[in-house]
N, C-alpha and C positions, 0 to 999 in steps of 0.2 A: 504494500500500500504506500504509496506517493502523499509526504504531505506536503501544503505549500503554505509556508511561513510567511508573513507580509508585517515588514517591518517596515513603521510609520512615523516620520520624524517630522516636529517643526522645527521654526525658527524661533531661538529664543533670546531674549533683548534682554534679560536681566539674569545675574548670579540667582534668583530666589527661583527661577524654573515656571516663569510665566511670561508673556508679552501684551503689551499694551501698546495701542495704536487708535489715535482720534477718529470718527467717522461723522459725516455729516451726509446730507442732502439737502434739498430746498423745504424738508418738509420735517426733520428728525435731524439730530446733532449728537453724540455719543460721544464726550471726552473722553473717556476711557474705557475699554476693556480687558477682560485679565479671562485667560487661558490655563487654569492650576494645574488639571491633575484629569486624568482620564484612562480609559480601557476596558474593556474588555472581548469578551470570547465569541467570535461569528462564525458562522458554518454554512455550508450549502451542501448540494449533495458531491460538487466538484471540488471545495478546500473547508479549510477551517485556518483560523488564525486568531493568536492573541494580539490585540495591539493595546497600546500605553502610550500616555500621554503624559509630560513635565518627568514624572520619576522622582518627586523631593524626595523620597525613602529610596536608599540601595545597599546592597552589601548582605550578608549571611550572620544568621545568630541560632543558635544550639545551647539547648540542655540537655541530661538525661531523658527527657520526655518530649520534647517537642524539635524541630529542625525549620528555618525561616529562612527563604531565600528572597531578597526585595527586590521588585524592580522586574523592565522584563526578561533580565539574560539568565536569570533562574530557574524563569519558565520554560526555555526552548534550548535547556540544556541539561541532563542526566549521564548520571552513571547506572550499570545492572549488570549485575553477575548471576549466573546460574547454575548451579554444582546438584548431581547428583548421587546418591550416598554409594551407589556403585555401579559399575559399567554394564555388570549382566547381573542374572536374577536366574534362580536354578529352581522350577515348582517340584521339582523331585519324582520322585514315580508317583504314577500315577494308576487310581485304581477303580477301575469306572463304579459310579456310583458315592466315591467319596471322594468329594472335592475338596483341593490343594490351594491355598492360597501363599502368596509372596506380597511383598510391598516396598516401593520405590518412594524413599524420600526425596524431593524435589525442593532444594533451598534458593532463595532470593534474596539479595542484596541490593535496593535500588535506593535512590536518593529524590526519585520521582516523587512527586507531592500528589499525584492522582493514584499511585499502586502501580500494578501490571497485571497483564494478561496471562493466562499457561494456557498453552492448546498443545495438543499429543496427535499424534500418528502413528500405523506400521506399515512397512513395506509391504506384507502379505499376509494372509491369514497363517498361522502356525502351521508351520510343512515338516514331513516326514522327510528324510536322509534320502528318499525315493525321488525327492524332487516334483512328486504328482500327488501325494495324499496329505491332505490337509486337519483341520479340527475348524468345525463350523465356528465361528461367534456365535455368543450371544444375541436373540434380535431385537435388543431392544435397543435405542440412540440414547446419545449423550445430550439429544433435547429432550429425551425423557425416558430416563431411568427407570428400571420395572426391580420387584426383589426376584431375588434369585428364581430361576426354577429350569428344571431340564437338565443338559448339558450344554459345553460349549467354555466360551474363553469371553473373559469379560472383565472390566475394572469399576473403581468407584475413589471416590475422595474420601476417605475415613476420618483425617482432620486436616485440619489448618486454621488459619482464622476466615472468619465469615463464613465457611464453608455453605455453601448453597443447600436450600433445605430439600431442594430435590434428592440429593444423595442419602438422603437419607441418617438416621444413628443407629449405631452399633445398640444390640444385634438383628437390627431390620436395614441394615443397607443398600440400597439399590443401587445398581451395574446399567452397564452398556456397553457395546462394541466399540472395538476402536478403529474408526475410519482409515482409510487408505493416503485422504490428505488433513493437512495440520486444521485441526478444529478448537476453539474454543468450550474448556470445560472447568476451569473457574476464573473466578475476577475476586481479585483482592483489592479495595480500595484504600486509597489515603496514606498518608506518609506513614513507616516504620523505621523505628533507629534499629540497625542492624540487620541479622538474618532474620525474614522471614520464613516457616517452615510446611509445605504442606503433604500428605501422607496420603499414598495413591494405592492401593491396593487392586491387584488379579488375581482373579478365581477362574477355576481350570475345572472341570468334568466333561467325559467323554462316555461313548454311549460304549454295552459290552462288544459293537461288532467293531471298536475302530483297531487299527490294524496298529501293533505293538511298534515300539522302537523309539528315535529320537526327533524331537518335533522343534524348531526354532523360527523366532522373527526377529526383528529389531522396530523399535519404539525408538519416534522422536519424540522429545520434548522441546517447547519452543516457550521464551517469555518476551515480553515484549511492556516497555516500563507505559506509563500512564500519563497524558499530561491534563 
């Protein structure tokens, strides 16, 4: 996604972050006007942009609990890291009828004052060393989560903060497939000092005819900070 930023300056006639200029006509006289302080947030369905006007407040202020960026170079500028708790995930044998669960910690560090986004992917449904047998998903979406039932391969968000009440709580959690391309399946909003941590969990069952042996995919995860 393309965004297009539109930074909007005037001219300013004085140290205090405002300008004044006389206006008249034949029928209205205006000695002075003063231009303080202005901005904010526009959007169409083609851009979005924050603009600001004078800026008397700039500069960065932090506590323990809260982070304050002033001004607009705050806004249209971030840090964000992404780290996951490990590279692969092993659900172990598996034995049709009792389903194997694993969980993928997903940490974030962003500086963003709106949060981020996390959308997941895989390459293919779970394959067999065969190259041609697979393990169905789950059919329910990640726009709407169903509880468990059946067989199949599936996830769910177990925690984080704000966790979406779709997902469900432990021990009723509801799942969904994981698409083929990057989807949106939580939003964390508003600033956090430090790592934010959220807990992703897949659940594995297979029917008795699926055919034995080693089954693998790969899972993207993607964040994306928030303004």
């Amino acid at each position: 996604m393309k965004k297009l930023i539109l930074l909007m300056s005037i001219l300013v006639f004085s140290g205090y972050g405002f300008c004044a200029l006389a206006m008249s006509s034949a029928n209205y006289q205006i000695n002075a006007d003063s231009i303080n302080s202005g901005g904010n947030l526009s959007s169409s369905s083609n851009f979005k942009t924050f603009d600001s006007i004078g800026e008397n407040f700039t500069g960065n202020m932090a506590s323990t609990n809260f982070a304050i960026g002033e001004g607009l170079a705050p806004m249209t500028t971030y840090s964000l890291t992404l780290a996951l708790d490990s590279s692969t995930k092993n659900l172990g044998t598996v034995v049709a009828g009792t389903p194997m669960t694993a969980t993928t910690t997903a940490s974030v560090t962003t500086d963003a004052w709106g949060g981020y986004d996390l959308y997941i992917a895989q390459n293919n449904d779970l394959k067999h060393t065969d190259g041609l047998t697979t393990i169905a998903p789950i059919s329910c979406s990640i726009l709407v989560p169903c509880l468990w039932f059946g067989t199949g391969f599936g996830f769910t968000v177990s925690s984080g903060t704000s966790v979406e009440v779709k997902w469900g709580t432990n021990p009723s959690y509801k799942y969904a497939s994981i698409p083929t391309s990057l989807t949106l399946f939580h939003t964390k909003t508003g600033y956090t000092s430090g790592i934010d941590n959220t807990a992703v969990q897949y659940k594995l069952d297979v029917p008795t005819v699926q055919k034995a042996g080693n089954y693998t995919n790969i899972l993207t995860y993607t964040a994306i900070a928030k303004l």
